[in-house]
C-alpha positions as CSV (number, residue, x, y, z in Angstrom):
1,X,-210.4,166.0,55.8
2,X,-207.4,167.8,55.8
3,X,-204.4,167.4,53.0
4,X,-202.1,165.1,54.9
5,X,-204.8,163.0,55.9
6,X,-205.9,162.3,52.4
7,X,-202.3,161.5,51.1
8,X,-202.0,159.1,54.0
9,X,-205.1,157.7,52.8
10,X,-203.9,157.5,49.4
11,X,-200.3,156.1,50.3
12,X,-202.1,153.2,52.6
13,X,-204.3,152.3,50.1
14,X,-202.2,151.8,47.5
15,X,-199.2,150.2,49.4
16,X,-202.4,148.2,50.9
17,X,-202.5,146.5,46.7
18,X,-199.2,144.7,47.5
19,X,-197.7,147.8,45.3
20,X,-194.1,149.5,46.0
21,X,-194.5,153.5,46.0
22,X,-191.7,155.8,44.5
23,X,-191.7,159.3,45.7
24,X,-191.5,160.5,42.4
25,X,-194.7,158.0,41.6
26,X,-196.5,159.8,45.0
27,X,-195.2,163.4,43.2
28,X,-196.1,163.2,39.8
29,X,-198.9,160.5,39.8
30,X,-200.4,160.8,42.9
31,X,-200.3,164.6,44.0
32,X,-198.6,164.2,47.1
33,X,-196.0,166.7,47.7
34,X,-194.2,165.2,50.9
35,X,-194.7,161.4,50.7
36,X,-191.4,160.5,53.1
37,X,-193.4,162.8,56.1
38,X,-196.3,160.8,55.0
39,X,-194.5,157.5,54.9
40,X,-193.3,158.4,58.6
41,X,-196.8,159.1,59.8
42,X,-198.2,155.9,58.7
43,X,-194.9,154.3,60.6
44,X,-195.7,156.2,63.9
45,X,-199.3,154.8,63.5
46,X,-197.9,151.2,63.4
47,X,-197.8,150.6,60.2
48,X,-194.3,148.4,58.9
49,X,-193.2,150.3,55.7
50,X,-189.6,149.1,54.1
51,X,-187.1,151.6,52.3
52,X,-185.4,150.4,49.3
53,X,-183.4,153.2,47.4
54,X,-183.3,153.2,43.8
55,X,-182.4,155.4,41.0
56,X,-185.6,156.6,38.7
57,X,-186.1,158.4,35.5
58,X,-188.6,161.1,35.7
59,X,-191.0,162.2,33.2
60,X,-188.2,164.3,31.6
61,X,-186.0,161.2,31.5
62,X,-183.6,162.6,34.4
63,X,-182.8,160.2,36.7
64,X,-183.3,160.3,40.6
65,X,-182.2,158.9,43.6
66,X,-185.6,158.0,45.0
67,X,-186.9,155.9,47.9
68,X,-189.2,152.9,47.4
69,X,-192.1,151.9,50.2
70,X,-193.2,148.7,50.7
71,X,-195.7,147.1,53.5
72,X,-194.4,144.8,55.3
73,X,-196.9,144.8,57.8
74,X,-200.0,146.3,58.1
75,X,-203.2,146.3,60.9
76,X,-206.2,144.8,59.6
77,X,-208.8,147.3,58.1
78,X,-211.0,146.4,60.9
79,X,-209.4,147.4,63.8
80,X,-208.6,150.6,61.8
81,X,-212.2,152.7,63.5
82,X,-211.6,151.2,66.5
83,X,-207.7,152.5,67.2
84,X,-208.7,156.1,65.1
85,X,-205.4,157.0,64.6
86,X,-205.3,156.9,60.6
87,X,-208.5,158.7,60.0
88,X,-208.4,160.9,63.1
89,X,-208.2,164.3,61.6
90,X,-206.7,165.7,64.9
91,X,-203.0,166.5,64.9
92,X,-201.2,164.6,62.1
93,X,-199.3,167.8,61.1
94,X,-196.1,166.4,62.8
95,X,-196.4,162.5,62.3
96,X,-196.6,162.0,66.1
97,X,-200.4,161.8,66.4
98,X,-203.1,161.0,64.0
């Protein structure tokens, strides 16, 4: 499984909990490096994800002008191996295919 697959994993999963994702939260708590190309992937796969932007303190105490993803929509887990786009591990690389 490739890198960006795994952080899209990660990202859908959590947002999946009902929880709102900071990129610095995806940085510095998560491991993943690019979470707005990430964030776009997921969209392109049909996935409804919000954008609330929001100033937040990092672990230094400097503050950031981060975004904030939220699911508003999501496709059941179900259909998930029947569409294969999340966990395709073709393409991915530019958001457009999974």
């Amino acid at each position: 499984m490739d890198e960006a697959l795994k952080h899209r994993v990660k990202i859908l999963e959590y947002l999946e909990q009902g929880k709102r994702l900071t990129t610095l939260y995806a940085r510095e708590e998560m491991g993943v490096m690019h979470p707005g190309a990430r964030v776009m992937e997921l969209r392109s796969s049909g996935y409804i994800i919000e954008t609330v932007l929001k100033t937040e303190k990092d672990a230094s105490g400097r503050p950031h002008r981060v975004a904030e993803y939220y699911l508003a929509e999501h496709k059941p887990i179900a259909n998930r191996a029947e569409q294969g786009d999340l966990f395709s591990e073709e393409g991915g690389q530019h958001g457009a295919n999974f």
